[in-house]
Backbone as XML, in Angstrom:
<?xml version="1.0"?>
<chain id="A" units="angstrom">
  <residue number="1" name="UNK">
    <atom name="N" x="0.837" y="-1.170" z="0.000"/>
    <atom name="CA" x="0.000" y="0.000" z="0.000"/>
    <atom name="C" x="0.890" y="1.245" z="0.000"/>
  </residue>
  <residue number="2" name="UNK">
    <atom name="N" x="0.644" y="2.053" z="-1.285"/>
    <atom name="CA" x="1.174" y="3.352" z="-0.796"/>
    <atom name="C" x="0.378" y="4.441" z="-0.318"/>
  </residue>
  <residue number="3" name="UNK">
    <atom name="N" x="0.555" y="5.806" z="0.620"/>
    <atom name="CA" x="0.173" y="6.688" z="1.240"/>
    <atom name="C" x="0.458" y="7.997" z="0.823"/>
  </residue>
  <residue number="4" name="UNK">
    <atom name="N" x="-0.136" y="8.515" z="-0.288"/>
    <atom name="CA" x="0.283" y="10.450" z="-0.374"/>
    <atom name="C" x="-0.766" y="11.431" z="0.228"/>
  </residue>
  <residue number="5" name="UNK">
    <atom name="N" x="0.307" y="12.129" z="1.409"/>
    <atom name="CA" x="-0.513" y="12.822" z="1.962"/>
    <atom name="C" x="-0.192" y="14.188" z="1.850"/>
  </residue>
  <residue number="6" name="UNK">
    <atom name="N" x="-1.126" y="15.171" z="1.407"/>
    <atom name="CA" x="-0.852" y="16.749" z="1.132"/>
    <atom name="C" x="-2.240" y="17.617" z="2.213"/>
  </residue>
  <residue number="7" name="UNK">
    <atom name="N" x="-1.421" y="18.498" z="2.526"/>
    <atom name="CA" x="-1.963" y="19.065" z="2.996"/>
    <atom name="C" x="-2.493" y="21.299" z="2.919"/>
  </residue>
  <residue number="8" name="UNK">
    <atom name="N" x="-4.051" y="20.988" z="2.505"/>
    <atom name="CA" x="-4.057" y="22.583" z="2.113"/>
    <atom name="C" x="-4.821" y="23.350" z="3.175"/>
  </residue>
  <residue number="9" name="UNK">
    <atom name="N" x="-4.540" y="24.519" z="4.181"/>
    <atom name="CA" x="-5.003" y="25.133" z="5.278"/>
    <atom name="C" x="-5.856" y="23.803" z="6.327"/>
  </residue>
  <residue number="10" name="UNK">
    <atom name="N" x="-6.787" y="23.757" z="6.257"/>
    <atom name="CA" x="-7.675" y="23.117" z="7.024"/>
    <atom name="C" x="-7.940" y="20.967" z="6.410"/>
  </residue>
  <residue number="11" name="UNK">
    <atom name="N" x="-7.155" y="21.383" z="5.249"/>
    <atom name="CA" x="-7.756" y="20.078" z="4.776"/>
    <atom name="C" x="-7.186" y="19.249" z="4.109"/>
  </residue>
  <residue number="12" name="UNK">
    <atom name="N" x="-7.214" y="17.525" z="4.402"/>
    <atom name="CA" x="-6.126" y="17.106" z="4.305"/>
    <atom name="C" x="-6.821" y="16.287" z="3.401"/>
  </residue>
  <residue number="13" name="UNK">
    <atom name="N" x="-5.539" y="15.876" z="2.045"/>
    <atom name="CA" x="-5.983" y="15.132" z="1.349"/>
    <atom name="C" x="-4.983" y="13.578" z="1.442"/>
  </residue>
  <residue number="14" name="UNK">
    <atom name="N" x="-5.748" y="12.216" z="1.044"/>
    <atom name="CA" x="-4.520" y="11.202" z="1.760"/>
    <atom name="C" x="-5.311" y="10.506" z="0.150"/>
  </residue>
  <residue number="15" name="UNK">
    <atom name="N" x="-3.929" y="10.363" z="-0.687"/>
    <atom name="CA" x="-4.272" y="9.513" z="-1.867"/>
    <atom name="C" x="-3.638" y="8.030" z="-1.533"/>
  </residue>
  <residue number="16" name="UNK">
    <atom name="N" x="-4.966" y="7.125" z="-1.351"/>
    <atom name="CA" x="-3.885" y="5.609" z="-1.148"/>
    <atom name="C" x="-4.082" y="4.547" z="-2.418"/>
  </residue>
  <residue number="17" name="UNK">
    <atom name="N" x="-2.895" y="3.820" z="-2.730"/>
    <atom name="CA" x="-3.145" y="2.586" z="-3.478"/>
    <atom name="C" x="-2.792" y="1.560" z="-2.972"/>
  </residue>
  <residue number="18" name="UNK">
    <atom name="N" x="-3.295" y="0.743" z="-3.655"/>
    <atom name="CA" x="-3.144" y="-1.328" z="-3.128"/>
    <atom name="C" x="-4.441" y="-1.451" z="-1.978"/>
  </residue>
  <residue number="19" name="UNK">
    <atom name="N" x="-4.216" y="-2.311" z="-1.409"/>
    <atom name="CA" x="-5.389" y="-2.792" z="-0.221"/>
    <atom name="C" x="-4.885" y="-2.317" z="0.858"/>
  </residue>
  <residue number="20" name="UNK">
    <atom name="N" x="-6.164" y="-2.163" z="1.679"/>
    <atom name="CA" x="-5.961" y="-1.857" z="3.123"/>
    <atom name="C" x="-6.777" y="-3.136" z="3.498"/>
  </residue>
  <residue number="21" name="UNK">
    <atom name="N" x="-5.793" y="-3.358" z="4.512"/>
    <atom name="CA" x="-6.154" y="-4.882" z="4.884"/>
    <atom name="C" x="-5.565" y="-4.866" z="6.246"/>
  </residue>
  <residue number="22" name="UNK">
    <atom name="N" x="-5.728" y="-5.749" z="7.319"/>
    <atom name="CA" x="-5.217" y="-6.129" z="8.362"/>
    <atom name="C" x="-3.808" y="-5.820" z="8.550"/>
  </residue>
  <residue number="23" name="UNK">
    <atom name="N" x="-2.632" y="-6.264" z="7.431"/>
    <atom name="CA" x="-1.674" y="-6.076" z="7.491"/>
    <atom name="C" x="-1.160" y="-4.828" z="7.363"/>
  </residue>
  <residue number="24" name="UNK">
    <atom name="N" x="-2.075" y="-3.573" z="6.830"/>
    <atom name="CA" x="-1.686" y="-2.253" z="5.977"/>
    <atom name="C" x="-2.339" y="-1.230" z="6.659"/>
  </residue>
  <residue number="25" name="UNK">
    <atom name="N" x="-3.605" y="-1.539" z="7.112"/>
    <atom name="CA" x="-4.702" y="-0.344" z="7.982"/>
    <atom name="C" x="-3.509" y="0.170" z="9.439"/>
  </residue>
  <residue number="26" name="UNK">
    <atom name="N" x="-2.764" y="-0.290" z="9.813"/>
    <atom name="CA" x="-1.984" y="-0.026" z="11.086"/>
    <atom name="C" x="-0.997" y="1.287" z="10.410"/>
  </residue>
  <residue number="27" name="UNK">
    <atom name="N" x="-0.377" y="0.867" z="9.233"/>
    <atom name="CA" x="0.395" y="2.067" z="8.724"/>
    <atom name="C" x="-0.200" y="2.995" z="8.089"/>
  </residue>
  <residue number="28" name="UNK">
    <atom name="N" x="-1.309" y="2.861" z="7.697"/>
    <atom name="CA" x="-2.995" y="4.123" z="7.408"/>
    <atom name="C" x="-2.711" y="4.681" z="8.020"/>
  </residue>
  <residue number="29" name="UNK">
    <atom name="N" x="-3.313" y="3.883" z="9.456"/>
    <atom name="CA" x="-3.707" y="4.459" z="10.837"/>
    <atom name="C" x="-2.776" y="5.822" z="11.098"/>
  </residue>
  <residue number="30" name="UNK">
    <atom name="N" x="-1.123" y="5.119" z="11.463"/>
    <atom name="CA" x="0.362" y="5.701" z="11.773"/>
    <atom name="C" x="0.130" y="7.363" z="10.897"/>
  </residue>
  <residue number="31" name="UNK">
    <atom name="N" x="-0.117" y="7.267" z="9.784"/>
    <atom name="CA" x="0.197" y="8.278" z="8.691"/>
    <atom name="C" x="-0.355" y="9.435" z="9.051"/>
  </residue>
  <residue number="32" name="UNK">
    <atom name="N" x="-2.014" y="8.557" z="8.982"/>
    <atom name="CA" x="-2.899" y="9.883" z="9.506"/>
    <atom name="C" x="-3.099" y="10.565" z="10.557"/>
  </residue>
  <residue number="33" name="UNK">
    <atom name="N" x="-3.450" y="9.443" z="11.699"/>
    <atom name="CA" x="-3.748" y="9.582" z="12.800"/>
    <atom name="C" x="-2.999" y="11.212" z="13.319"/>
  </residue>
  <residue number="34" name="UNK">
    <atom name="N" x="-1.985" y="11.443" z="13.386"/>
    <atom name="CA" x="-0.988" y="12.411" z="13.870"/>
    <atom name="C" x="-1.141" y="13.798" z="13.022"/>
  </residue>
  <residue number="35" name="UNK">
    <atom name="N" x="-1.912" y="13.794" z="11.781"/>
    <atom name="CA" x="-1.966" y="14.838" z="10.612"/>
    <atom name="C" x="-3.287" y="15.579" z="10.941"/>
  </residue>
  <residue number="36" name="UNK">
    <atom name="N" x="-4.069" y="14.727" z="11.915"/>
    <atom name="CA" x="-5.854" y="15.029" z="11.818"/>
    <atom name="C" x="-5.570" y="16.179" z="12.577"/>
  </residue>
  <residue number="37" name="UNK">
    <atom name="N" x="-4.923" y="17.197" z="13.390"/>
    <atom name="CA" x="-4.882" y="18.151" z="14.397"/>
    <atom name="C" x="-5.291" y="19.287" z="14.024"/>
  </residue>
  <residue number="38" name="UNK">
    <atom name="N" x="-6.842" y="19.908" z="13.979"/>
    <atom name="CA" x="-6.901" y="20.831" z="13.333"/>
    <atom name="C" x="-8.115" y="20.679" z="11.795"/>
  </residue>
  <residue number="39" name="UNK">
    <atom name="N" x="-7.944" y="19.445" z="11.534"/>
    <atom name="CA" x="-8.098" y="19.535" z="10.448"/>
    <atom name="C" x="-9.597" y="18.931" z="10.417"/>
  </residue>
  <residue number="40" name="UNK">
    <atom name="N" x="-10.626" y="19.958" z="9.252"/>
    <atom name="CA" x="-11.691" y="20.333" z="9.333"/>
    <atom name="C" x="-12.461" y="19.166" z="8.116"/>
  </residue>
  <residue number="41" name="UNK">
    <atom name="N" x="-11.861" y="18.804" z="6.875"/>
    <atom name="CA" x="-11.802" y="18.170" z="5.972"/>
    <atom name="C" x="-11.376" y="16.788" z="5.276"/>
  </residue>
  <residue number="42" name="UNK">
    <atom name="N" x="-11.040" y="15.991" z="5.559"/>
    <atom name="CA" x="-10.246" y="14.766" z="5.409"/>
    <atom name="C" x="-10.524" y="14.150" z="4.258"/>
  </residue>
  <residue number="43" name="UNK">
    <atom name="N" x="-9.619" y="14.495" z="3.324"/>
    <atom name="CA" x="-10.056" y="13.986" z="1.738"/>
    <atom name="C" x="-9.209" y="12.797" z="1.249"/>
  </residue>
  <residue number="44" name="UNK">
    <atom name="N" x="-10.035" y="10.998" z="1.282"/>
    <atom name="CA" x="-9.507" y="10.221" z="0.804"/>
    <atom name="C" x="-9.552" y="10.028" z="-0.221"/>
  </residue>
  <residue number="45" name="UNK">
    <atom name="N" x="-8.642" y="9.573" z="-1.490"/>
    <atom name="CA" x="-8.957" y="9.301" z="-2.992"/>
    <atom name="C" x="-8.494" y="7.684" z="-2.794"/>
  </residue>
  <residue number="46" name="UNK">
    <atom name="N" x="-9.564" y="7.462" z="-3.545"/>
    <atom name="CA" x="-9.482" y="5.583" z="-3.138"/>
    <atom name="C" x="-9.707" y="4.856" z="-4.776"/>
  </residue>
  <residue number="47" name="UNK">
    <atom name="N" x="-9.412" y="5.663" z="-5.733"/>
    <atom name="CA" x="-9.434" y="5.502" z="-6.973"/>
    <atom name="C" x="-8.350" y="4.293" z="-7.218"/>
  </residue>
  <residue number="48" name="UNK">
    <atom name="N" x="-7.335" y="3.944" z="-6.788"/>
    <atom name="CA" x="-6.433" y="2.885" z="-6.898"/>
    <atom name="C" x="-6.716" y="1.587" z="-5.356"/>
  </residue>
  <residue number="49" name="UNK">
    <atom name="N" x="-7.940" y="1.462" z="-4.838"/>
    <atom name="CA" x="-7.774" y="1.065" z="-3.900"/>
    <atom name="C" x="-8.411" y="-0.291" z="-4.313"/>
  </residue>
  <residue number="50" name="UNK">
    <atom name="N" x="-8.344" y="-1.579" z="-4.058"/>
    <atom name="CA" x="-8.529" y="-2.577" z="-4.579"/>
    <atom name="C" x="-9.513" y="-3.550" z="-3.635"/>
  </residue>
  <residue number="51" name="UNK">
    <atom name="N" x="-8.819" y="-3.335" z="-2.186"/>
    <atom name="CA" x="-9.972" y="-3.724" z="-1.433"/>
    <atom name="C" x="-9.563" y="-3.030" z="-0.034"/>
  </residue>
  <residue number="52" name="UNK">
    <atom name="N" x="-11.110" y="-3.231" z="0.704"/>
    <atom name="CA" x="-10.894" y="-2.787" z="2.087"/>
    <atom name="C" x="-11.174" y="-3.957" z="3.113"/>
  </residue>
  <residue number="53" name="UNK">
    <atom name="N" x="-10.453" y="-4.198" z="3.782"/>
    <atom name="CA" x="-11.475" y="-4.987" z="4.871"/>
    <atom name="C" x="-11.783" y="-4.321" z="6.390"/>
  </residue>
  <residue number="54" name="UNK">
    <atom name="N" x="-12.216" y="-5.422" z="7.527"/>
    <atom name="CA" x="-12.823" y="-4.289" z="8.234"/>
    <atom name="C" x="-11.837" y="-3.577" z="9.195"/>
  </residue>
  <residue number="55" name="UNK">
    <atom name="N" x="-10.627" y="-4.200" z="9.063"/>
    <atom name="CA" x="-9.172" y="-3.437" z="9.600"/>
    <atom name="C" x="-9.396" y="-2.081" z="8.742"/>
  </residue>
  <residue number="56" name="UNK">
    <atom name="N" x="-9.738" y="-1.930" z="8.027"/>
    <atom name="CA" x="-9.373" y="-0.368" z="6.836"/>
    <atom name="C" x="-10.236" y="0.452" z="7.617"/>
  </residue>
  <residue number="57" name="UNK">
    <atom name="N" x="-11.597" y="0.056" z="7.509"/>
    <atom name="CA" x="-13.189" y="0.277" z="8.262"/>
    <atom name="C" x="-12.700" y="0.890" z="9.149"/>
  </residue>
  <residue number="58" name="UNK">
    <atom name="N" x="-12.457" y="0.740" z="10.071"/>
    <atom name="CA" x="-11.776" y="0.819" z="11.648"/>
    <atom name="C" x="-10.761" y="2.402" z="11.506"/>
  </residue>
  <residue number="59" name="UNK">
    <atom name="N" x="-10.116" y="1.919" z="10.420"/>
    <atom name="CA" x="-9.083" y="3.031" z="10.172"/>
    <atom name="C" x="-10.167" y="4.643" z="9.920"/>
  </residue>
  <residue number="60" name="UNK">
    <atom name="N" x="-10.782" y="4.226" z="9.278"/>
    <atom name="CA" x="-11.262" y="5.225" z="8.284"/>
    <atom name="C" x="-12.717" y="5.820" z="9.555"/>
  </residue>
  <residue number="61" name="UNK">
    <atom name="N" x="-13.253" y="5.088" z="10.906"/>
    <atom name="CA" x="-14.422" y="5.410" z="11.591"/>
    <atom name="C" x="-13.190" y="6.126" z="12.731"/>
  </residue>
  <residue number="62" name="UNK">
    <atom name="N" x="-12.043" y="5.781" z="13.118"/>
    <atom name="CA" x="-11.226" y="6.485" z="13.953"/>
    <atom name="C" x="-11.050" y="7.914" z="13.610"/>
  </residue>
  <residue number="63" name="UNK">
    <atom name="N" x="-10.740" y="7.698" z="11.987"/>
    <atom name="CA" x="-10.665" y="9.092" z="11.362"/>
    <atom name="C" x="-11.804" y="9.648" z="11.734"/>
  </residue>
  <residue number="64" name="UNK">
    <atom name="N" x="-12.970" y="9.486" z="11.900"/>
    <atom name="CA" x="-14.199" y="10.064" z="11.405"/>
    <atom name="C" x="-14.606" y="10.811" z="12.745"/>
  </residue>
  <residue number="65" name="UNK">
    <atom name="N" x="-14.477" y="9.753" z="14.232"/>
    <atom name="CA" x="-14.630" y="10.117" z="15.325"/>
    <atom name="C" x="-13.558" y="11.197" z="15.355"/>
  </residue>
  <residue number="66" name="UNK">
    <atom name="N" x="-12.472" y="11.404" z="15.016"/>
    <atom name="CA" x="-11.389" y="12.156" z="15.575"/>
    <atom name="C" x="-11.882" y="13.629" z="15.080"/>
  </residue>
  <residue number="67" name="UNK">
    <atom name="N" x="-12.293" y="13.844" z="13.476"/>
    <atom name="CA" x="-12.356" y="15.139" z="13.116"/>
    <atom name="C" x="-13.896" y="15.005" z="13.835"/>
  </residue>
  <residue number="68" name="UNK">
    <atom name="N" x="-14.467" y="14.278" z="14.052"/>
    <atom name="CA" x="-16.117" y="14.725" z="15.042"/>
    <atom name="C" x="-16.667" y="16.121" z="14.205"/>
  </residue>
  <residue number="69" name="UNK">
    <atom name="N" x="-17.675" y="16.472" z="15.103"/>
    <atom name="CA" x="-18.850" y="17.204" z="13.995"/>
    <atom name="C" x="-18.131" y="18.494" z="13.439"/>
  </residue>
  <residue number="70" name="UNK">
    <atom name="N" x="-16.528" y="19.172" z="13.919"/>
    <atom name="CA" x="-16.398" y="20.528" z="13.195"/>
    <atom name="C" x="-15.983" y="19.995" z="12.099"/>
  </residue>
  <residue number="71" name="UNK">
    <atom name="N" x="-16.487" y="18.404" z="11.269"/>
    <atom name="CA" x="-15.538" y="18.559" z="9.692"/>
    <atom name="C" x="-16.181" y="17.489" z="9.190"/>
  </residue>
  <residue number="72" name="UNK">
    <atom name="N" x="-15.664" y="16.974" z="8.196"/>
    <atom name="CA" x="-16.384" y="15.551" z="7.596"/>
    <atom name="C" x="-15.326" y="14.584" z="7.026"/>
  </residue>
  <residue number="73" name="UNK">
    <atom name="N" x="-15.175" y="13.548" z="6.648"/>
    <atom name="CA" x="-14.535" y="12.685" z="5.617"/>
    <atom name="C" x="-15.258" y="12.354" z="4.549"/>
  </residue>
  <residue number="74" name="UNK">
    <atom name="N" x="-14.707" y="12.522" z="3.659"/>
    <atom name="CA" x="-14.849" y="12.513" z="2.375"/>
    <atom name="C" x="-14.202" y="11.052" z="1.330"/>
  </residue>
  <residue number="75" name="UNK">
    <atom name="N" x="-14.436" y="9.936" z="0.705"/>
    <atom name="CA" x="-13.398" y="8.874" z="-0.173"/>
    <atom name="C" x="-14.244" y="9.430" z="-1.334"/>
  </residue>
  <residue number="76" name="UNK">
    <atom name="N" x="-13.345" y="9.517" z="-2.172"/>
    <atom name="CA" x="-13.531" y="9.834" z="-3.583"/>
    <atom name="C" x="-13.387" y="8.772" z="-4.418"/>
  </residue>
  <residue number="77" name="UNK">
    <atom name="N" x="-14.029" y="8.370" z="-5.555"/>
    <atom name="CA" x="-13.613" y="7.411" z="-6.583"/>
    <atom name="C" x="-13.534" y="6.332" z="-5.951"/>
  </residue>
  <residue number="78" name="UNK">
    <atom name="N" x="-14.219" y="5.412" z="-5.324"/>
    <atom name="CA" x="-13.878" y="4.116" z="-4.773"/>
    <atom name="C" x="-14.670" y="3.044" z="-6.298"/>
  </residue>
  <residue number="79" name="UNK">
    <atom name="N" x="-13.938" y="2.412" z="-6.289"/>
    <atom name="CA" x="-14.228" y="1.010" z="-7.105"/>
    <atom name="C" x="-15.483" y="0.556" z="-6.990"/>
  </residue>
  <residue number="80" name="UNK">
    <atom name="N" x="-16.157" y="-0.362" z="-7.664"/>
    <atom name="CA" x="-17.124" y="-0.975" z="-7.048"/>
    <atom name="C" x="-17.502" y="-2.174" z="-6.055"/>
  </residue>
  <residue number="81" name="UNK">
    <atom name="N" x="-16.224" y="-2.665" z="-5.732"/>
    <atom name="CA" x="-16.295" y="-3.279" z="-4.751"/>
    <atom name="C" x="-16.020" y="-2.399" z="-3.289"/>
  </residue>
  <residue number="82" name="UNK">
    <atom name="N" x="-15.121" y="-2.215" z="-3.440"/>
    <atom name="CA" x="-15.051" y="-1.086" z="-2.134"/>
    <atom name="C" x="-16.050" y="-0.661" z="-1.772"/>
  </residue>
  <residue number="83" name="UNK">
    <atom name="N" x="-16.864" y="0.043" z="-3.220"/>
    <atom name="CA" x="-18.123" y="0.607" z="-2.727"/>
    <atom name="C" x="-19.311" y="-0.458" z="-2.189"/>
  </residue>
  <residue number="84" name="UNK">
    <atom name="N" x="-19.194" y="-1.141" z="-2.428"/>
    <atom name="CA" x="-19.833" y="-2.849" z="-1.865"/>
    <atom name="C" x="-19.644" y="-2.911" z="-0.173"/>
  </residue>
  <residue number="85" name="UNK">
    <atom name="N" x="-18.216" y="-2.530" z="-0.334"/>
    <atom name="CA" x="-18.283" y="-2.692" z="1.434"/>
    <atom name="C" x="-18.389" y="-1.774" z="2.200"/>
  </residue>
  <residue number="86" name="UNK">
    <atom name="N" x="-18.492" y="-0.891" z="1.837"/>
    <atom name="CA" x="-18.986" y="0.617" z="1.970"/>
    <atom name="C" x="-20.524" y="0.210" z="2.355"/>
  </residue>
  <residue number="87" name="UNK">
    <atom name="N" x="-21.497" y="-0.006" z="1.124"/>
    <atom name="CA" x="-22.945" y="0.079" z="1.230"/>
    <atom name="C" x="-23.434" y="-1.069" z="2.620"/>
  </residue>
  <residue number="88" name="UNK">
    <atom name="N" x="-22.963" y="-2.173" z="2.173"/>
    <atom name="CA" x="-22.976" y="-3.589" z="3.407"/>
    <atom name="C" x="-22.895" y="-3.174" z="4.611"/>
  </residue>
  <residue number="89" name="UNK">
    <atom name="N" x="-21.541" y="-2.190" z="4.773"/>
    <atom name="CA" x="-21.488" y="-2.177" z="6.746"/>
    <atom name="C" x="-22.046" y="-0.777" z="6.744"/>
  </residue>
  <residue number="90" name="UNK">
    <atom name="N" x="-22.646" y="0.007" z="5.905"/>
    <atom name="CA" x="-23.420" y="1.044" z="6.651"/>
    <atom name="C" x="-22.117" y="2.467" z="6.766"/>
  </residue>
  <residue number="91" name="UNK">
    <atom name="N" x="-21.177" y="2.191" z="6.044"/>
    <atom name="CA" x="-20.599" y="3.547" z="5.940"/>
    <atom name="C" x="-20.434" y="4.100" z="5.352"/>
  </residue>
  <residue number="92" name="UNK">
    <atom name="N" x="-21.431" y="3.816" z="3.971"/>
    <atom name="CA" x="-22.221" y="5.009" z="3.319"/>
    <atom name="C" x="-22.872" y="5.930" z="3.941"/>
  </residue>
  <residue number="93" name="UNK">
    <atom name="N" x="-23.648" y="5.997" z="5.422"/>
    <atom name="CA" x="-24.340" y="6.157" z="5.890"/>
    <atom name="C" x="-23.570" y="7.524" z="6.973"/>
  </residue>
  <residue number="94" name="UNK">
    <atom name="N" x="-21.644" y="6.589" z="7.059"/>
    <atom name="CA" x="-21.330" y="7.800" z="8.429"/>
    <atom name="C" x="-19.947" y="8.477" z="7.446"/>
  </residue>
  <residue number="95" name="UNK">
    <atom name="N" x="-19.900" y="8.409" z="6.276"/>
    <atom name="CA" x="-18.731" y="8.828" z="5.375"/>
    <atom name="C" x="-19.430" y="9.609" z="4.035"/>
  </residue>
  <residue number="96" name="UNK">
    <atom name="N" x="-18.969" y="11.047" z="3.711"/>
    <atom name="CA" x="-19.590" y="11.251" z="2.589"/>
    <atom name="C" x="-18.716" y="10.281" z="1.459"/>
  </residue>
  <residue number="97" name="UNK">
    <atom name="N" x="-19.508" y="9.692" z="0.694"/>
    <atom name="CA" x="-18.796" y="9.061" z="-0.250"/>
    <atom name="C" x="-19.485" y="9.877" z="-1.797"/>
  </residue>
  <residue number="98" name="UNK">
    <atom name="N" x="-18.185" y="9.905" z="-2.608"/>
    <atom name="CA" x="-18.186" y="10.990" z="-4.038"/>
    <atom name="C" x="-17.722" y="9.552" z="-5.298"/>
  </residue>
  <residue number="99" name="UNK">
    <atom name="N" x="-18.630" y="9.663" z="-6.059"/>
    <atom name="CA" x="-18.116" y="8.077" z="-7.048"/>
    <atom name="C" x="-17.648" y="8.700" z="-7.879"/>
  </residue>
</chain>
């Protein structure tokens, strides 16, 4: 999995490729976790992302609790499977998702 993360005033964008999986969601986690300070916006591009499982999930609801109500998360371009596991566990529901 690779991780590009840029950052503009309030809002962070994190472009990832390959899978986030059990083995990979921990170095997600590492990347972001420490970048969220402040930050109002959290923009994932998941256009190269192949699969998620619920280690990624986890990654991505930590994010979500952390920026809490002053901001939102955002995955852009997810696949259609991704978007599969997206619709299934209901985090279509706590993630804006952009196809």
């Amino acid at each position: 999995m690779n991780v590009i993360k840029k950052q503009s005033g309030k809002e962070l964008f994190v472009t990832v490729e390959g899978n986030i999986d059990s083995t990979s969601a921990p170095a997600l986690n590492d990347q972001i976790c420490d970048s969220l300070n402040g930050i109002e916006s959290l923009v994932f591009e998941f256009e190269k992302v192949n699969y998620i499982s619920s280690a990624g999930l986890r990654v991505l609801l930590a994010a979500r609790k952390t920026i809490g109500d002053k901001g939102e998360v955002i995955i852009r371009h997810p696949n259609s499977n991704v978007l599969d596991v997206f619709t299934m566990s209901g985090f279509d529901n706590i993630l804006k998702i952009e196809k």
